[in-house]
Each structure stands twice: as C-alpha cells, then as structure tokens.
C-alpha positions as CSV (number, residue, x, y, z in Angstrom):
1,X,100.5,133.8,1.0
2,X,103.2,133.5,-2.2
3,X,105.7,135.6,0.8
4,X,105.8,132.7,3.0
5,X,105.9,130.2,1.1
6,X,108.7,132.2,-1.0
7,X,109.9,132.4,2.9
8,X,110.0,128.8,3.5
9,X,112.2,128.0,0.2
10,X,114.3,130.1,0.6
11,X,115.0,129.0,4.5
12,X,115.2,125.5,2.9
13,X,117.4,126.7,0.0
14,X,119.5,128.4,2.8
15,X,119.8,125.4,5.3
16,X,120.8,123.1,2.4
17,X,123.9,125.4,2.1
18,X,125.4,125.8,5.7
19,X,128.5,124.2,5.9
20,X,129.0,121.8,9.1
21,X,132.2,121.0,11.1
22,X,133.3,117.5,11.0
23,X,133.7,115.5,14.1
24,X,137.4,116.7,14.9
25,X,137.0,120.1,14.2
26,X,133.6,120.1,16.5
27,X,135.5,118.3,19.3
28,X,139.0,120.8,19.2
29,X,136.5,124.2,19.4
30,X,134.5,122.3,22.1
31,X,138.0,121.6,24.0
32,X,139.1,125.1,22.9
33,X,136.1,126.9,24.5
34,X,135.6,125.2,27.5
35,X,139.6,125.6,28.0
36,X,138.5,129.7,27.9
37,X,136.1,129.1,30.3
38,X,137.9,127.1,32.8
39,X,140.6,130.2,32.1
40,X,138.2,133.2,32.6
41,X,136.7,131.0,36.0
42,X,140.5,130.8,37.3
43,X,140.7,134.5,36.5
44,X,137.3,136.1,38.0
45,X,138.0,133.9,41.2
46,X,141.5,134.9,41.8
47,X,140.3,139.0,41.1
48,X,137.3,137.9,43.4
49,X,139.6,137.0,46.2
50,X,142.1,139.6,45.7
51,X,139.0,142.3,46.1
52,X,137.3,140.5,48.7
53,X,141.2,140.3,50.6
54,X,140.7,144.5,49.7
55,X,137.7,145.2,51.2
56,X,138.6,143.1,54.7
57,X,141.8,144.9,54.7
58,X,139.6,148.7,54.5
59,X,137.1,147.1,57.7
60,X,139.9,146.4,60.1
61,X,141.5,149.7,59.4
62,X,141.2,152.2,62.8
63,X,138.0,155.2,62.5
C-alpha cells in the first residue's frame, strides 16, 4: 500500500512541475503542424496520382 500511495505523490509532485505553452506559443505549433499536414496531404496526393498515371500507362501497353 506505502508503493502507491508513494506512486500517487510523486505523480502529483511530477504534474506540479510540467511546464505549459502559453496561448501564442500553443497557437503557432498548432498553425505549424497542421501547415505539415496540409504539406504531407499535397505531397501523398500528387505521388498518388503520379503512380496511379503509372499503373494506367502499364494496362494500355500491347501483350
């Protein structure tokens, strides 16, 4: 029983230390990531189209 509750201060103890973004830095990461994302989704569609412009390419050729 003394582990968990030894558990439980020290999660407390921990919490009480964690360092949180203020507003504008939490709002230029969010900006920031979803930027990445819109990115990477720009990306994997144009290599999507490119392949699937690929594989049409290979059915139409002659047997």
């Amino acid at each position: 029983m003394e582990t968990i509750t030894r558990y439980f201060k020290d999660s407390i103890a921990e919490f009480n230390n964690i360092t949180w973004p203020t507003r504008n830095q939490a709002v230029r990461i969010s900006v920031i990531v979803l930027a990445f994302m819109a990115v990477s989704a720009i990306a994997l569609g144009a290599l999507d189209q490119v392949l699937v412009l690929g594989y049409q390419a290979l059915l139409k050729l002659p047997k």
